[in-house]
TIVEX-453127 format. One record per residue (C-alpha): z negated, x negated, y. Coordinates in steps of 0.05 Angstrom, whole numbers, padded with zeros to 5 digits. Layout:
REM residues N
[rec [Z X Y]],
...
//
This chain:
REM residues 234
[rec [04671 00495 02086]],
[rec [04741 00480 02106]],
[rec [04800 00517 02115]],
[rec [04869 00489 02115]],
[rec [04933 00509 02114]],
[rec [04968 00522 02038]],
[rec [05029 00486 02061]],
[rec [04996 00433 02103]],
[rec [04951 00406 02042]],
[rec [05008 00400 01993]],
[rec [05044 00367 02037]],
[rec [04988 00315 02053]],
[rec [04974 00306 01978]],
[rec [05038 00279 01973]],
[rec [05081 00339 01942]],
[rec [05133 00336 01995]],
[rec [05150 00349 02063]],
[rec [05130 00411 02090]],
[rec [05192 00441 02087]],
[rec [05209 00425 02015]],
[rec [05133 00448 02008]],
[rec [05152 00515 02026]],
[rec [05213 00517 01979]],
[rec [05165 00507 01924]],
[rec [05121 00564 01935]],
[rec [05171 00605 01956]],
[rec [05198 00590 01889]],
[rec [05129 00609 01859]],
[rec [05112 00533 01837]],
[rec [05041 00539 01869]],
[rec [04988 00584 01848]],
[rec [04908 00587 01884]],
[rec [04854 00600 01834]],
[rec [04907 00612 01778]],
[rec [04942 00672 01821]],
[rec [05011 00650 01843]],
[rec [05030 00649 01918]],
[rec [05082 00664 01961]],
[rec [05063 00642 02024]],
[rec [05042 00575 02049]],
[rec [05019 00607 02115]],
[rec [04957 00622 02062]],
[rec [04887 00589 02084]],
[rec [04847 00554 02020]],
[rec [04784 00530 02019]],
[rec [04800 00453 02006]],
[rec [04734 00437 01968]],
[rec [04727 00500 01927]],
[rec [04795 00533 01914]],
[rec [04838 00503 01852]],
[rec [04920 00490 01879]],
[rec [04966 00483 01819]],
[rec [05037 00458 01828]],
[rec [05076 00465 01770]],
[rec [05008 00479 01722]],
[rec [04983 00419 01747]],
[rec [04917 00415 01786]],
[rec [04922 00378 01853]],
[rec [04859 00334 01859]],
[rec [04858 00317 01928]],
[rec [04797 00286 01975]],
[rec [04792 00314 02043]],
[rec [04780 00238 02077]],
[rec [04784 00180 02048]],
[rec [04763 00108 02076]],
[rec [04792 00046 02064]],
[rec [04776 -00025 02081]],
[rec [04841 -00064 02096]],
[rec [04843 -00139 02105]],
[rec [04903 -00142 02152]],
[rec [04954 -00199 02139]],
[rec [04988 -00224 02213]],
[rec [05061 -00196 02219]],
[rec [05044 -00125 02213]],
[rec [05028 -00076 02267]],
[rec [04977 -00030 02279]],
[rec [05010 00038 02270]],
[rec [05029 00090 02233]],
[rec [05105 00083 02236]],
[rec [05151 00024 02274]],
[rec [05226 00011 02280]],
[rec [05219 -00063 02288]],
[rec [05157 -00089 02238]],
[rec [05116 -00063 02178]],
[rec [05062 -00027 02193]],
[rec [04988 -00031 02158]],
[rec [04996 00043 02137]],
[rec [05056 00009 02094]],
[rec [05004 -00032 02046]],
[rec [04961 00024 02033]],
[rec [04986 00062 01965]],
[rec [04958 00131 01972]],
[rec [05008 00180 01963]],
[rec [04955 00248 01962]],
[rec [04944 00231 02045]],
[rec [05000 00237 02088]],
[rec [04956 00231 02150]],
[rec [04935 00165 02139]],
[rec [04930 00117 02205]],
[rec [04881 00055 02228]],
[rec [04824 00065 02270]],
[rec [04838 00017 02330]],
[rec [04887 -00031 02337]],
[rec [04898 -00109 02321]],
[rec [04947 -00146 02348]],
[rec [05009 -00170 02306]],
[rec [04986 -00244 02292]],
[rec [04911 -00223 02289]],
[rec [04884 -00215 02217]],
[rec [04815 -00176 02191]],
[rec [04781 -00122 02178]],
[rec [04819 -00060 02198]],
[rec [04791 00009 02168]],
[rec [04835 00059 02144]],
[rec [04820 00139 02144]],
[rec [04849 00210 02167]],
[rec [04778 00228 02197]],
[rec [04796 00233 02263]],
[rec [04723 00254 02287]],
[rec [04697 00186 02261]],
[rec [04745 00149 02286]],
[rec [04737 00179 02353]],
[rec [04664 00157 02347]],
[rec [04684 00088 02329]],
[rec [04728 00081 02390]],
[rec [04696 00112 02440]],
[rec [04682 00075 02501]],
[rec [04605 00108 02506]],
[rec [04595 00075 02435]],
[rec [04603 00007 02453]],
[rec [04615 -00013 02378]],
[rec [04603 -00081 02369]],
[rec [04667 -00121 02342]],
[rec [04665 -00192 02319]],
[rec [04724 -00241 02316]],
[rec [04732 -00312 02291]],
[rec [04764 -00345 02342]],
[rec [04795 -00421 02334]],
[rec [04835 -00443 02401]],
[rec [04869 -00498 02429]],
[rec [04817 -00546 02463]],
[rec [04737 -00548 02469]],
[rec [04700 -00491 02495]],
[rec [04665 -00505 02547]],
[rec [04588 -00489 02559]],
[rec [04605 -00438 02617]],
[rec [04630 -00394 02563]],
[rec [04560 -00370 02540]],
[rec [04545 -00351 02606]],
[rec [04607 -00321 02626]],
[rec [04612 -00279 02570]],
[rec [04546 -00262 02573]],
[rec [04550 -00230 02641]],
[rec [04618 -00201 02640]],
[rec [04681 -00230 02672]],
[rec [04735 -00204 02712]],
[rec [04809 -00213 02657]],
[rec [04848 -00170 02704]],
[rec [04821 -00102 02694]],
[rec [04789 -00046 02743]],
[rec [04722 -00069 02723]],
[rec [04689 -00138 02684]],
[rec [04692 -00143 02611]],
[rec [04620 -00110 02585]],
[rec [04571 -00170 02559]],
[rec [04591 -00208 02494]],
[rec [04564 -00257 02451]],
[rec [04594 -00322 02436]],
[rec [04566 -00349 02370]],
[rec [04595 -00437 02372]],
[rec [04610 -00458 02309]],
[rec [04655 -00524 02316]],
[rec [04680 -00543 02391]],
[rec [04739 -00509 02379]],
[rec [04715 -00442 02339]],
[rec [04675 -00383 02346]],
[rec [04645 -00324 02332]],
[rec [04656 -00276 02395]],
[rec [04624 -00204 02390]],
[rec [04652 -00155 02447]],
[rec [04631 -00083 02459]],
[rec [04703 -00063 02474]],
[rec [04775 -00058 02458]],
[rec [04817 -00071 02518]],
[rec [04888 -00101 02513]],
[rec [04896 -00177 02481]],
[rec [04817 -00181 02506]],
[rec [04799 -00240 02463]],
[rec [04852 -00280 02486]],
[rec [04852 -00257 02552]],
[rec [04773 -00279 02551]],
[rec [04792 -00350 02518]],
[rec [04849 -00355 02573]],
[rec [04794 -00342 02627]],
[rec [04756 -00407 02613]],
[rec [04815 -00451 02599]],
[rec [04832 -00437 02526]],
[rec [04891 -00411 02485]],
[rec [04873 -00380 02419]],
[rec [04915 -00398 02360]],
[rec [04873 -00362 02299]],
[rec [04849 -00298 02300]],
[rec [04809 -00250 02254]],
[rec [04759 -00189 02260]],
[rec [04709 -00191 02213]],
[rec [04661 -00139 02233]],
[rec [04653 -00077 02263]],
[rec [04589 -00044 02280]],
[rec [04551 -00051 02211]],
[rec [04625 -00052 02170]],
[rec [04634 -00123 02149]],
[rec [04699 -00147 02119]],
[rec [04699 -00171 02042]],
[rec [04705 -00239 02035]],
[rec [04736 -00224 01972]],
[rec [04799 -00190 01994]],
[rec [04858 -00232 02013]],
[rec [04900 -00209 02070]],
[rec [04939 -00147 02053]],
[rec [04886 -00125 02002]],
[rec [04842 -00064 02012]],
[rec [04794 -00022 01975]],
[rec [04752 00040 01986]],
[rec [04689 00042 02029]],
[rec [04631 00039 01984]],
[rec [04583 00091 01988]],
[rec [04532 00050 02032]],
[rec [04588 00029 02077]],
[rec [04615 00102 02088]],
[rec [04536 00125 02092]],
[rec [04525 00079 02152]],
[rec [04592 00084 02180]],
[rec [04580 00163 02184]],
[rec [04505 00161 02203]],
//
């Protein structure tokens, strides 16, 4: 069962900062299983223990998942001095810890999950995974027919080693459905660039077995659905 700091889930279920946090129990605001504490050094059990601030019970999930269509013009962070960030259209204010699991480039749109579980997004990420990610891709001119091929077997865009195999997926001569294994820097594009193309739309709509709903506009999101979550986590 987990153990958190007092202070530290307060302050992620939105109470206040930390340090006002600890004004209010110093104050006596906040009470554990109806005794009232002093402390916010003070370890609770997050799924068992009741917190009250003020007499009121703070309900508060442990991780939370949610599917984010992202709009272009927004980055992919938590915090930015320049641009929005995606963490800015989600309205959760028990989950301070909130950031996006990858990263899509400012003009790219699509699927873009939101959590605080680190350890899954770590899983989605890592290298040794090889996640599958797909994009639809529309670019500047015809694709040629060496792209299957290329793609297929890796190809050099700069890096210490050749892009890992992908699958291009034609759906008009100038758009496509490109699945990659990896995450690198502007690696679509960079891929595109390779065989004569410049992209001008693009969006993720899958990764692994998370697909993005078709019903959510861009800056829309909703919670993972229990089946989604299941095979996320599993």
């Amino acid at each position: 069962m987990a153990q958190i700091r007092l202070d530290k889930y307060l302050a992620d279920s939105g109470i206040g900062t930390r340090s006002q946090v600890k004004q209010y129990i110093r104050k006596g605001m906040v009470a554990v299983n109806g005794t009232t504490v002093t402390s916010g050094d003070q370890k609770i059990h997050s799924e068992s223990d009741i917190v009250l601030f003020q007499g009121k019970v703070i309900a508060r999930e442990d991780y939370v998942y949610y599917m984010l269509h992202k709009p272009a013009g927004y980055v992919s962070a938590t915090s930015d001095n320049i641009s929005p960030t995606v963490i800015s259209l989600i309205q959760d204010t028990t989950h301070s810890d909130l950031f996006p699991v990858g990263r899509l480039d400012k003009d790219t749109e699509g699927l873009l999950l939101i959590t605080n579980d680190g350890e899954l997004a770590h899983r989605l990420l890592s290298p040794k995974k090889h996640v599958d990610k797909t994009y639809y891709v529309e670019v500047d001119s015809v694709i040629p027919e060496i792209a299957y091929e290329t793609f297929a077997n890796g190809m050099d865009i700069g890096e210490d080693k050749l892009t890992l195999p992908a699958k291009l997926e034609l759906l008009s001569p100038q758009s496509a459905h490109l699945t990659i294994q990896e995450g690198k820097f502007h690696q679509v594009k960079r891929m595109f660039h390779g065989i004569g193309c410049e992209v001008t739309y693009l969006k993720r709509i899958q990764m692994g077995n998370l697909v993005l709903d078709s019903d959510l506009p861009p800056g829309a999101y909703r919670s993972l659905t229990a089946q989604e979550l299941d095979t996320l986590l599993h």
